[in-house]
C-alpha positions in Angstrom: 88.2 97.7 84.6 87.3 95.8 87.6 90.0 92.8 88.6 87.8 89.3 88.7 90.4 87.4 90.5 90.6 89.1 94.4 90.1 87.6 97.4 87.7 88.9 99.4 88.3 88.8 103.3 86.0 88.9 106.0 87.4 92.5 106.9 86.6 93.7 103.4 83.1 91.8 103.0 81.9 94.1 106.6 83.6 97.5 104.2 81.6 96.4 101.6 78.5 96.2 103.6 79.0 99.4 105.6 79.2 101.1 102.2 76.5 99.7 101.0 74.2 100.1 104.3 75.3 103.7 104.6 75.5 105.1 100.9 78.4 106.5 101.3 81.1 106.4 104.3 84.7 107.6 105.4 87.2 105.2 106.4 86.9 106.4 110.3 83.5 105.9 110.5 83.8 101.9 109.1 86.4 101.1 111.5 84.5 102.6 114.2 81.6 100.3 113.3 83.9 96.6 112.5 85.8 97.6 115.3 88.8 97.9 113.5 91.7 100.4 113.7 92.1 103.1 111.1 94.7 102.1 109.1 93.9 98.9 108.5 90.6 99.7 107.2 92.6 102.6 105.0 94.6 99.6 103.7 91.6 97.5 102.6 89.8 99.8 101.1 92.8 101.4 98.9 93.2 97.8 97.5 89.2 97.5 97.1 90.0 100.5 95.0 93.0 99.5 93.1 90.7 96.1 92.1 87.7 98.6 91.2 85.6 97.4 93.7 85.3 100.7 95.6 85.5 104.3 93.9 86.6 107.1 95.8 83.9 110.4 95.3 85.3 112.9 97.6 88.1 113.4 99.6 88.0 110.1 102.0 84.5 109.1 101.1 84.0 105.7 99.0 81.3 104.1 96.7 80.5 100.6 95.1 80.9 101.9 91.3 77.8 100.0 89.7 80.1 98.3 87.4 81.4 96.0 90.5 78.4 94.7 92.0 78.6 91.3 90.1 81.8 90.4 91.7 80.8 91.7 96.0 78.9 89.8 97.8 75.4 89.2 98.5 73.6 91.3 100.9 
């Protein structure tokens, strides 16, 4: 069930996009591109996935589930 009432920052709108841009994409290579360290980016995106907004596929590789697209932001 996807969670209607988070915030979104500016650090998790450029996640969003990276996913979205790249298909698919590990945590390491979205900080590398907001220029953003590591765990913060880990941090995000486990909350983006506790909200439902991102779904984890494989072993540190993440997806916008279809189900959330109402709720991200415009690209």
């Amino acid at each position: 069930m996807i969670e209607t009432e988070i915030h979104l920052t500016r650090t998790d709108e450029k996640i969003i996009t990276e996913i979205r841009s790249n298909g698919r994409a590990t945590v390491s290579l979205i900080a590398d591109i907001i220029d953003r360290h590591d765990q913060h980016v880990r941090e995000r995106v486990q909350r983006l996935e506790e909200h439902g907004v991102l779904v984890n596929v494989a072993p540190y590789l993440y997806d916008t589930p279809e189900q959330a697209q109402e709720y991200l932001p415009e690209e």
